[in-house]
Structures are given as C-alpha cells and as structure tokens.
C-alpha positions, -999 to +999 in steps of 0.1 A: -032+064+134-023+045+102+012+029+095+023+044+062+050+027+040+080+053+042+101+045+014+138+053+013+131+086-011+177+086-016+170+057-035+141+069-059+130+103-056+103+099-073+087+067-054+051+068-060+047+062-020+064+095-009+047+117+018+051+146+023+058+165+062+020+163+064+016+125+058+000+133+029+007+114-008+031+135-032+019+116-062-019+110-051-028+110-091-004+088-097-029+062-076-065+079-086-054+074-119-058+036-117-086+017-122-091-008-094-078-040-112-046-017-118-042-009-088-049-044-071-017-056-099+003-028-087+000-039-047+003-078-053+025-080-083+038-048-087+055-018-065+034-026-038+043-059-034+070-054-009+047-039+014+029-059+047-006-059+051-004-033+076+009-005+051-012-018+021-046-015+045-032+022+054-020+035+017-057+017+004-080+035+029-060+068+029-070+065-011-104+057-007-105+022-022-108+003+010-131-018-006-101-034-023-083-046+005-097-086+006-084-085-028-048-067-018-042-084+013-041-124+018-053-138+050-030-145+072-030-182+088-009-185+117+005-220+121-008-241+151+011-234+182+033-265+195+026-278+231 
C-alpha cells in the first residue's frame, strides 16, 4: 500500500493534502484542476516541496499522473560507501 503525506490538518485545515478516514483526497479538484506543468511547480517548488519521493510517487499515482513522476522526483545518488 502507498505512503500518503499526512499533513498536520491543526495547522491548516484546509491543506490541499488532507485525506479523508478512507485515504481518499478531500480536495481531489484542487489537483485535477492543474495542468501538468502546474502541478510539477506545485511538487518541486511549491506545497509539495516538503514532501520525499516516497509521498510524491504515492499522491502522483493515486491522481493519475504517474507519468509525471521523473519530472517530480530527482534521482537519488547514494554516495560511495567508505571501506
């Protein structure tokens, strides 16, 4: 099952990435609305920003713009272990 982003909802209310008891978006039009270049602004330089990969890959694919995700979520390089 998918990691969703549970934002603190004392803080904002209204947080775009509320859920409801079914795991389902509150304010899905909020997200539909977008066109994808808004939305890929939104995730890297926007609300979404915060977010790890994890949580952006889940929130993208439970929208159905999974196709967006190489452009939401930078590769992660590990550094070379020491020895």
């Amino acid at each position: 099952m998918s990691k969703f982003y549970n934002p603190d909802l004392g803080q904002n209310a209204e947080n775009p990435f509320a859920r409801d008891a079914n795991n389902k978006l509150v304010r899905r039009t909020f997200w539909l609305d977008m066109s994808d270049n808004s939305l890929v602004l939104a995730m890297t330089k926007g609300i979404g920003s915060p977010l790890n990969n994890d949580e952006k890959r889940a929130h993208l694919s439970d929208l159905g713009r999974s196709h967006l995700i190489e452009q939401v979520c930078p590769v992660e390089i590990l550094p070379p272990e020491k020895t």
